[in-house]
TORLUMLUM-863712 format. One record per residue (C-alpha): residue in one letter; x, y, z. Coordinates in nm, 2 decimals, decimal comma. Each point is the difference from the previous one (the first is absolute). Layout:
% residues N
 aa      x      y      z
  A      X      Y      Z
...
This chain:
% residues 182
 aa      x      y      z
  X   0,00   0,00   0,00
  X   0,30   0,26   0,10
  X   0,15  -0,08  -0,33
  X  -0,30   0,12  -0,19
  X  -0,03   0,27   0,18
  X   0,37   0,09  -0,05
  X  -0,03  -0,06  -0,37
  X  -0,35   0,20  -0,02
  X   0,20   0,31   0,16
  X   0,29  -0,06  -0,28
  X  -0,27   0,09  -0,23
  X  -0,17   0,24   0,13
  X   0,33   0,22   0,08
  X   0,17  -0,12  -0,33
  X  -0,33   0,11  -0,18
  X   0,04   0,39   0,18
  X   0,33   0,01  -0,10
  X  -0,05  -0,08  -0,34
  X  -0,27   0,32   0,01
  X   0,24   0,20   0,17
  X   0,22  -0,03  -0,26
  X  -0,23   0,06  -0,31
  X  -0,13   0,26   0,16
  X   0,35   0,12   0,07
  X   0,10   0,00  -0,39
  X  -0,26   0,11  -0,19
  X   0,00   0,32   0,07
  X  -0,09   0,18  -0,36
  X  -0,11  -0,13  -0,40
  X   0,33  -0,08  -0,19
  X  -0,07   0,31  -0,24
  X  -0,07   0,27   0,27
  X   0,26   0,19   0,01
  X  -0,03   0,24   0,37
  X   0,14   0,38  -0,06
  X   0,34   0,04   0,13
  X  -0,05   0,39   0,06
  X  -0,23  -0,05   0,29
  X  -0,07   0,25   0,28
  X  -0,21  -0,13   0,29
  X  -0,04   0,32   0,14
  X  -0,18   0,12  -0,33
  X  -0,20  -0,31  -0,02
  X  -0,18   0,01   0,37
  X  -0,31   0,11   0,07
  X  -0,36  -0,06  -0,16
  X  -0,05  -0,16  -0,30
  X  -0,32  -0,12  -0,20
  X  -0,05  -0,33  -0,18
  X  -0,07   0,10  -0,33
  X   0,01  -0,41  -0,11
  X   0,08  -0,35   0,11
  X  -0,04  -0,34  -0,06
  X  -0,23  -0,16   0,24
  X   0,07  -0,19   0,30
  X  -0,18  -0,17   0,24
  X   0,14   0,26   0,28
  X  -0,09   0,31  -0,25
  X  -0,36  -0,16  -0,11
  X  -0,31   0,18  -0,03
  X   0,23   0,37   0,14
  X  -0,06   0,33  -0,17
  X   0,11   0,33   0,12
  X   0,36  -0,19   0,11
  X   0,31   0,19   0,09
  X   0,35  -0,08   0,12
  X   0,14   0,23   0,22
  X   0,42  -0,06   0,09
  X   0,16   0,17   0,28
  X   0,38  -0,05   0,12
  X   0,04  -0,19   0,29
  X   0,21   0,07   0,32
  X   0,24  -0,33  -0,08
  X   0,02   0,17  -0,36
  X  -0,22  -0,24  -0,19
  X  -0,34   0,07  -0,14
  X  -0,34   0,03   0,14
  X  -0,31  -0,11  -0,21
  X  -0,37   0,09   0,09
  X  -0,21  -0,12  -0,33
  X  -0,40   0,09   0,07
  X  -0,31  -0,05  -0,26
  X  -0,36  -0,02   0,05
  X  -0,11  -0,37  -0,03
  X  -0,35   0,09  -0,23
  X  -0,20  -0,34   0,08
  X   0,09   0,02   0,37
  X  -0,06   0,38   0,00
  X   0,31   0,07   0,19
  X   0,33   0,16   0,06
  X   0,29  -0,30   0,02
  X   0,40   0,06   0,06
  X   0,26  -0,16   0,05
  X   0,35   0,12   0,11
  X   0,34  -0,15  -0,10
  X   0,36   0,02  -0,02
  X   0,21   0,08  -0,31
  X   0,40  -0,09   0,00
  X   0,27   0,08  -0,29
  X   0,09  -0,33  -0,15
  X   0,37   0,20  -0,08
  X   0,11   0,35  -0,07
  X  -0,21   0,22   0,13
  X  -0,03   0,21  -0,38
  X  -0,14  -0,27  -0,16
  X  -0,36  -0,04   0,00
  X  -0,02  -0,37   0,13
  X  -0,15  -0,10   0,31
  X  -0,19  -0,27   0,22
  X  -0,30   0,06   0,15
  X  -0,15  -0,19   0,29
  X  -0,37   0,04   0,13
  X   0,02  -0,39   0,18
  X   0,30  -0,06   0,24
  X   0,27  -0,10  -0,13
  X  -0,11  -0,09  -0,39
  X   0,13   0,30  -0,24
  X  -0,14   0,07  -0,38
  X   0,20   0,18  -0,28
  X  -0,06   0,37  -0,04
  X   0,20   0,16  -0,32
  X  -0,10   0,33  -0,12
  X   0,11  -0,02  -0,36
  X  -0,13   0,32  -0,13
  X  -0,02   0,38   0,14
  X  -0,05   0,31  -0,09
  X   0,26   0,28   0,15
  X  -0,25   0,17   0,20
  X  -0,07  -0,36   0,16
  X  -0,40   0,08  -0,10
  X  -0,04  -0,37  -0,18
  X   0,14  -0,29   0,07
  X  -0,02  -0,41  -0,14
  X   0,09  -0,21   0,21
  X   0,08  -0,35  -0,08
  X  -0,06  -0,29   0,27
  X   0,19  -0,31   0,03
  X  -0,18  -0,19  -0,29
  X  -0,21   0,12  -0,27
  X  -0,26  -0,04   0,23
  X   0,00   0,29   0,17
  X   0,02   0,36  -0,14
  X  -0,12   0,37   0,10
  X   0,00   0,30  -0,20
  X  -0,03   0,30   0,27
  X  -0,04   0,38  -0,02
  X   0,05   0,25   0,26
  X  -0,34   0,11  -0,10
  X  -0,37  -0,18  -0,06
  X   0,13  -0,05  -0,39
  X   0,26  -0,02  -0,21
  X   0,05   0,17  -0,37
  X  -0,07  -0,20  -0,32
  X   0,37   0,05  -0,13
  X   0,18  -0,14   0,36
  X  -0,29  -0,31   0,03
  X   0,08  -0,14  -0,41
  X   0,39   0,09   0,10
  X  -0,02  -0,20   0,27
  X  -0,23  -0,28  -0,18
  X   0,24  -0,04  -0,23
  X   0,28  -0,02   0,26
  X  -0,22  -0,28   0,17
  X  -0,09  -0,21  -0,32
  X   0,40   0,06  -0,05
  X   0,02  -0,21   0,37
  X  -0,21  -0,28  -0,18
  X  -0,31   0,13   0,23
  X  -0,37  -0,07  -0,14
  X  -0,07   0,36   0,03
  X  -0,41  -0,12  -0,11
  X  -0,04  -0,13   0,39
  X   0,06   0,32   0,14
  X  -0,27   0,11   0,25
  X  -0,02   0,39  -0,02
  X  -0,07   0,13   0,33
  X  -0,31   0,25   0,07
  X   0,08   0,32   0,27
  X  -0,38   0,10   0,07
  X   0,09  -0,01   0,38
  X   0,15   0,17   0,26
  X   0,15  -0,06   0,30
């Protein structure tokens, strides 16, 4: 009995491991390319989700921002909110965001469950740092945002493009509504 029990644990704790390091290694799509010339400092504050692919912790938001603050151990703070339109309410969630290397270029982990981290590359940006793309760790998971409720015509087909470019099905995008406020 001890030795199936023993064996049963091998699994188990072989089986975390093994996610552990998946998780650990995929952290972008083997296209994206994260900007080198990053500045974190330009890049906190509130930003609006213009677009995303949906996930099952995204599904059925509108009205969903992200809003990253510097931390006092130097890393990043992440406060996403949207308004969940079948429940009828407000839903956040707050996480952590860490440089996966140099702190100029533009690719990061985020981590909104413990110890389990997700790819977050911004890949394009404009120089004001109003609009961003941001690529996740597959092609998966992708954002356009905008500092404001939209985004122009000419930076959304740029950054299409740049996406399709990626290998992304830009058709499954979700474009997010901003009717609310909060």
């Amino acid at each position: 009995m001890a030795n199936k029990n023993t064996k049963t644990l091998c699994l188990i704790i072989s089986c975390v491991v093994i996610a552990i390091l998946i998780n650990a290694c995929t952290y972008k799509p083997e296209t994206a390319k994260p900007i080198e010339s990053f500045n974190l400092d330009k890049y906190l504050g509130k930003w609006y989700e213009i677009a995303r692919f949906d996930y099952k912790f995204e599904k059925n938001l509108d009205n969903v921002t992200a809003e990253y603050s510097l931390k006092e151990d130097g890393n990043v703070k992440v406060l996403n909110k949207g308004y969940n339109y079948i429940k009828n309410e407000w839903e956040s969630a707050e996480g952590k965001a860490k440089f996966r290397g140099e702190k100029n270029t533009a690719a990061l982990k985020v981590s909104f469950f413990g110890p389990f981290y997700s790819g977050y590359n911004v890949v394009a940006i404009d120089d004001d740092y109003r609009f961003a793309l941001v690529a996740g760790e597959s092609l998966d998971y992708l954002w356009i945002l905008s500092r404001e409720t939209t985004i122009p015509e000419n930076i959304k087909n740029q950054y299409l493009q740049i996406a399709k470019d990626i290998g992304y099905d830009t058709t499954k995008l979700v474009w997010v509504k901003h009717d609310k406020a909060k």
